[in-house]
N, C-alpha and C positions, 0 to 999 in steps of 0.2 A: 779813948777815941775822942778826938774833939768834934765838936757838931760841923764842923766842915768834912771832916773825914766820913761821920756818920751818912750825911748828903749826899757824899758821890757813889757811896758803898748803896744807898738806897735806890738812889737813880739808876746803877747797875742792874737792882734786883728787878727794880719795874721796865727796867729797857729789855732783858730778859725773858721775864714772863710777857711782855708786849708782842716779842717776836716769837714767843713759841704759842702766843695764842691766836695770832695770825696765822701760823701755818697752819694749826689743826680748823682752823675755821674757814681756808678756802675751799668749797665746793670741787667734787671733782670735776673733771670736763662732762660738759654734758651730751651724752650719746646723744651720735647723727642721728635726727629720727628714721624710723623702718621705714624704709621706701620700697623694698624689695616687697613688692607683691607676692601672693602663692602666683604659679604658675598656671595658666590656663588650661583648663583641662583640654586632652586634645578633642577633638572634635565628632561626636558621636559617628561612629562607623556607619553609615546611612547602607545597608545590603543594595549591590548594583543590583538591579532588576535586569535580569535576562532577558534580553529583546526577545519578542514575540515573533516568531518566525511567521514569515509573508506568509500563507500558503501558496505554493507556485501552482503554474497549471497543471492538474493532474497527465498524470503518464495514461497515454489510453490502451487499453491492451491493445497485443499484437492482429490485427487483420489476419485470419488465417486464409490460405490460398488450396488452389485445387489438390497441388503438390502436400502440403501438408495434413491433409485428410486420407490422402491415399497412401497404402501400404508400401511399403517396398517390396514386393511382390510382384504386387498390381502396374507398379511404375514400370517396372523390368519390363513385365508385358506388353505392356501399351506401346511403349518405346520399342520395342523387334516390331509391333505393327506398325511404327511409322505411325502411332497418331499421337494428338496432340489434344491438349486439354481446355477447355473456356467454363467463363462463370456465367449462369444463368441468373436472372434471362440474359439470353442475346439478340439483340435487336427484337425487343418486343417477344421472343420467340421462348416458350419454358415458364419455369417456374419455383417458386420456393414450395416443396410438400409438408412443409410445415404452415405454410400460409391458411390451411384449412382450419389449423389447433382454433377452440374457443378463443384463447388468448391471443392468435396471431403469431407468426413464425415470431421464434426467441432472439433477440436481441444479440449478435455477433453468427447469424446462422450463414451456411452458406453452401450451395447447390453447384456443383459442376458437372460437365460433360466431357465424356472423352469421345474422339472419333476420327476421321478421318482428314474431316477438315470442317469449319462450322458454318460454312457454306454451304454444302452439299450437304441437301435433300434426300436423307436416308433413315432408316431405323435399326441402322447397325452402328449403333453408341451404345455407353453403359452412362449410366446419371446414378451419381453419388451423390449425396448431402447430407451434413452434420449442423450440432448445433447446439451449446451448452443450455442447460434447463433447471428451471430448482425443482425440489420435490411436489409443491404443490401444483407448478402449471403439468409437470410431468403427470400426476395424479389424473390432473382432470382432460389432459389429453389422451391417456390411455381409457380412460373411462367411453370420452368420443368415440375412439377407433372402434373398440369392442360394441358399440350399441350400432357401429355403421357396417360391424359384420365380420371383422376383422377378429383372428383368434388368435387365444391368449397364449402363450407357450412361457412360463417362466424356467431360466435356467440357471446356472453358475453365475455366468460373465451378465447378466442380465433379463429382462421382460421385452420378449419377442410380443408384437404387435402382428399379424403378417395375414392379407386376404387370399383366400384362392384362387390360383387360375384356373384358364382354360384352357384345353388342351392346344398344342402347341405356344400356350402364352404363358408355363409356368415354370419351376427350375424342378429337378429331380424329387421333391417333395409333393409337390403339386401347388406352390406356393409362387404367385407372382410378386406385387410390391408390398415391402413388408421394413416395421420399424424395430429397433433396438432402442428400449430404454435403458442404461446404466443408470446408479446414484448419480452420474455428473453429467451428462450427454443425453442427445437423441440421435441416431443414425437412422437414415434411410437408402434404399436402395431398388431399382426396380425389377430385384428377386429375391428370394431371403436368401441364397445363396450367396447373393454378392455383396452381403452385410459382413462376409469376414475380409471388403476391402478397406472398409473405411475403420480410421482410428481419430484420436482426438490429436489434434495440434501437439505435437511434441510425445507422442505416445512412442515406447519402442517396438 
């Protein structure tokens, strides 16, 4: 091989390894950096708080009327006589008989009159009245009655309260105005007899 041939066979060898150590020496590309964030967590579920309800105006119970204190029996009857019923007082005139209790008539009570007409100046009415009560004022109004003379009669449906009349002024017992205590109620009537007219609001 002559030294000129040697040269170019030399130069071949390093042109060679020149480009094969270029390629293992170029770096690969270099990853995009991570941009991609985690993801936001979603947003803590904060619980709706349930509106506070207004309180509205309370409902007041129902007003009871003369009609729904008295029987249907009593009503039949009243009605063939052609009379008609009003709440006491009327014009100044009556009363609540529960106004006497220690505590004062109870709170939704109510007195009526049947008769002919509420005008005319007679004593040919009956006068009913009821009146819801709790146990204690009902205690201490029967306690009342009985020390003003009034005798005690307890039964099934109730604690009769009931004074004696006088002749001509009382019903077949000999019993003029007289009360009924239930666990829920008081009734009055002016004879014990006429305590099986009255019932409570809504009673059958």
């Amino acid at each position: 091989m002559t030294p000129r041939h040697a040269i170019a066979v030399l130069a071949t060898a390093l042109l060679a390894f020149s480009m094969s150590a270029c390629a293992g020496s170029n770096p690969p590309a270099a990853d995009a950096e991570a941009t991609a964030t985690s993801p936001e967590p979603f947003p803590s579920a904060t619980p709706e708080l349930s509106p506070t309800p207004t309180p509205g105006a309370s409902v007041p119970a129902a007003v009871p009327t003369c009609d729904d204190i008295s029987t249907t029996e009593f009503d039949e009857s009243v009605t063939e006589n052609g009379w008609t019923s009003w709440q006491l007082p009327y014009e100044g005139v009556g009363g609540s008989p529960f106004d006497a209790f220690t505590s004062g008539a109870p709170a939704g009570s109510i007195s009526c009159r049947w008769g002919e007409d509420p005008t005319l100046a007679t004593d040919n009415v009956i006068d009913l009245a009821w009146a819801p009560i709790g146990p204690d004022a009902a205690s201490a109004a029967q306690r009342q009655l009985e020390a003003e003379g009034y005798e005690r009669i307890e039964t099934t449906e109730g604690v009769y309260l009931a004074m004696r009349g006088e002749d001509g002024w009382a019903d077949e017992e000999g019993f003029a105005q007289a009360y009924l205590f239930t666990p829920d109620d008081v009734r009055w009537a002016m004879f014990k007899d006429e305590l099986r007219f009255v019932q409570a609001p809504g009673e059958a």
